[in-house]
N, C-alpha and C positions, 0 to 999 in steps of 0.2 A: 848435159855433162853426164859421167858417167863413173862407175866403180867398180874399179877391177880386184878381183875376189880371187885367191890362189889357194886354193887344197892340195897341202905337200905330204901324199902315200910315200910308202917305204916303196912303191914301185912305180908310182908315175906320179906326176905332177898337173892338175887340171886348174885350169886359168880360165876365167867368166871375167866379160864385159857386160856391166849388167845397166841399166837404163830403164826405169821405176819396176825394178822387178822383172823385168826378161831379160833373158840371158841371150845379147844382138851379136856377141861372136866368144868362142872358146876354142880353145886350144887342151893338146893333152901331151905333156915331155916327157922324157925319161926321169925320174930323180938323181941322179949323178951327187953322189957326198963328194966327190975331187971338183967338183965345178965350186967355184970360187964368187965373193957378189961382185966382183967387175963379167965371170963369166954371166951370170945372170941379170945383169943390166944389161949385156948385150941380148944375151936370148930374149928380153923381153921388149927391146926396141923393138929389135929384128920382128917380133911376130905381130906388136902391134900396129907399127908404121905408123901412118897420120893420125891410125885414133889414141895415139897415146896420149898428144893435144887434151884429148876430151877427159883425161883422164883427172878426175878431183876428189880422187879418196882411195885408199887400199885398204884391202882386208887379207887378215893371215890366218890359217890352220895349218900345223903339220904333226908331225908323229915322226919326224925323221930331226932331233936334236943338232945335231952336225950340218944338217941346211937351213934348217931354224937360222942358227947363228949365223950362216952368211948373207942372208934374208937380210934379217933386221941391219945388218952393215951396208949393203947393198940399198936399202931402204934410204938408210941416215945419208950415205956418200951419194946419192945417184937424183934421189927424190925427195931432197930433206924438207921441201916446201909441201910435200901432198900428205894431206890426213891419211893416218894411219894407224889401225888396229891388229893387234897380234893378240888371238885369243888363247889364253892362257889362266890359270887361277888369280883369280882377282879381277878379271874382267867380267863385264855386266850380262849374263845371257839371258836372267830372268826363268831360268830351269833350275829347279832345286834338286838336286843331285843324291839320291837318297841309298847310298854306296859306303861301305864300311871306311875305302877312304877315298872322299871324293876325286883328290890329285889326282888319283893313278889313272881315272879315265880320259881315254883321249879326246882332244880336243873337238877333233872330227865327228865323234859321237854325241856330244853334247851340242853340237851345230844342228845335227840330222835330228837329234830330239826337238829344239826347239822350232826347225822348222815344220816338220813334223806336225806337234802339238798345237799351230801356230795355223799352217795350209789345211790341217785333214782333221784336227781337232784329236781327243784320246777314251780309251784308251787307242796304242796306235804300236803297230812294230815293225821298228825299220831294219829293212834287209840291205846290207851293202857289201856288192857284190869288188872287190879288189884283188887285183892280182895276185898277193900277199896273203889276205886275209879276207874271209868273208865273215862278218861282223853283224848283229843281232841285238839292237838296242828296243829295250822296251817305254814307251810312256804311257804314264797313268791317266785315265780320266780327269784328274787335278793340272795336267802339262808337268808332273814331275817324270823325271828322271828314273827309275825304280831297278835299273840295272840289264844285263844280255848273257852274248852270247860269242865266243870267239873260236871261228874254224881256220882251218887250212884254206887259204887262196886254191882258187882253179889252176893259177898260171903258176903256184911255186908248188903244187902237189903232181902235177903234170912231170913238170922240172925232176921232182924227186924220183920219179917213176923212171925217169928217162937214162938218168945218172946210176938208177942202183938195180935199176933189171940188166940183167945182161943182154939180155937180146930181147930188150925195147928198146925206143928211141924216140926222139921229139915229133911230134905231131901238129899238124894244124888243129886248133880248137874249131868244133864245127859241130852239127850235130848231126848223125851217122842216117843212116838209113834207116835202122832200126837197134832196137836195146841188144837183139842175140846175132852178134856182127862176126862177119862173114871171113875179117881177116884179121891181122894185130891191128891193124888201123884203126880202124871202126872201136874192136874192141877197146882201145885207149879211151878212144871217143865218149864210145858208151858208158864206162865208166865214169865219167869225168862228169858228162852234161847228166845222163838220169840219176847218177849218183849223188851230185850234188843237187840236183833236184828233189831227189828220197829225202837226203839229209835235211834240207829247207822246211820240206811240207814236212816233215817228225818235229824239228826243233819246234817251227811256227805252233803245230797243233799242243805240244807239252806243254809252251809258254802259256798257251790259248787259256787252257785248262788250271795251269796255276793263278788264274789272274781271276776264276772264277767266273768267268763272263762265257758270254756264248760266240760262234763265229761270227755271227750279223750283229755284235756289238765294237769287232775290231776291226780298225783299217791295216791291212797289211802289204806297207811300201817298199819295193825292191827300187833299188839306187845304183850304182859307180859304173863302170865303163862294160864290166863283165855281164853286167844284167839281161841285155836281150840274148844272149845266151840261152838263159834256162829261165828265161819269164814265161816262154807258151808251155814250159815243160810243167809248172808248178801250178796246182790250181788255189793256192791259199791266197795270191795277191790281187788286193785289189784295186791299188793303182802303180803304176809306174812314172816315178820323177826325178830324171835323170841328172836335172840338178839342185837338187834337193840340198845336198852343202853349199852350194852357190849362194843361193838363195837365203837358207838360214845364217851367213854371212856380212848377208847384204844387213839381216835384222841386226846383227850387232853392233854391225858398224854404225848404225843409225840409233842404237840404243848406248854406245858410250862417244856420239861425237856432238 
């Protein structure tokens, strides 16, 4: 049997079938707020097919409130016999959240820490690379929670660029030839992957440095869809686990069922 695990970003939606801990098929959708939970009972047949059979438990993350709610309807009407977790305050992650108010941090991030803290041990900081948002969660040698870091997504700073330069325009995300490019192309490029790149290894090394530790005492995991991207670009990380909220889902679900 197996457990299907949903991480709902403000830009896509990533879905793990997982089976003791790998993750044997995934998916990755638009987040659409107009999609409805009869829409999403179908998308989720549709991608599942036969192994939805297999399917005897869910688990829920999102950041996007307005599919939250059609979620857990879609959940109640469609699959109201399969165990299910929707991680939210008051649910069991076993990470102590040590954040002036713990609510406001997302759910997402408190997944990627206790998996984290959990696969890599701590101190540990997780990079999650998201359309939206590239995000920068710290854990402590303890497996607490101790707080991050929130930038501009690649794909909605790209977007900005495109919308408010006048004679820029949308680009494939790629990595260019080299950083001093040859045409606007490139230059988009170069901007985007070594920029974000710069940005990562600064944040990474300032947090390094406030946590009083040295580099060969911190694991630092880059995560979400965006990552290989600017993983060869970056020399701070040392491993890459691409489903890293999958995973730390699977732990919750297993710790409040």
């Amino acid at each position: 049997m197996a457990l299907l695990a949903a991480d709902i970003g403000n830009s896509h939606t990533v879905l793990g079938l997982l089976e003791n801990g790998d993750v044997v098929a995934d998916w990755r959708v638009a987040t659409d707020e107009r999609r409805t939970s009869d829409d999403w009972s179908v998308v989720l047949k549709g991608l599942l097919g036969d192994d939805l059979a297999k399917v005897d438990g869910i688990a829920v993350c999102a950041t996007v409130p307005a599919v939250l709610h059609e979620w857990r309807e879609m959940l109640a009407g469609h699959f109201p016999d399969v165990p299910r977790v929707v991680v939210e305050p008051g649910v069991r992650t076993g990470v102590p959240v040590l954040m002036d108010n713990p609510r406001e941090v997302g759910s997402d991030r408190i997944i990627n820490a206790l998996a984290a803290a959990t696969d890599y041990g701590g101190p540990a900081i997780v990079v999650d690379f998201g359309g939206t948002a590239t995000t920068f969660d710290v854990v402590s040698a303890r497996g607490q929670y101790v707080g991050g870091a929130i930038a501009p997504g690649i794909e909605i700073s790209l977007e900005a660029l495109g919308r408010r330069g006048a004679q820029l325009r949308k680009v494939e995300l790629l990595r260019p030839r080299s950083v001093i490019a040859k045409n606007t192309v490139e230059a988009l490029q170069s901007g985007m992957v070594f920029g974000v790149a710069s940005q990562v290894e600064g944040i990474v090394a300032r947090m390094i440095a406030e946590l009083g530790v040295t580099d060969e005492d911190v694991r630092v995991i880059a995560t979400g869809y965006l990552a290989p991207l600017v993983l060869e670009e970056c020399r701070c990380f040392t491993d890459h686990a691409p489903w890293l909220t999958l995973r730390g889902l699977e732990m919750v679900f297993a710790r409040n069922t």
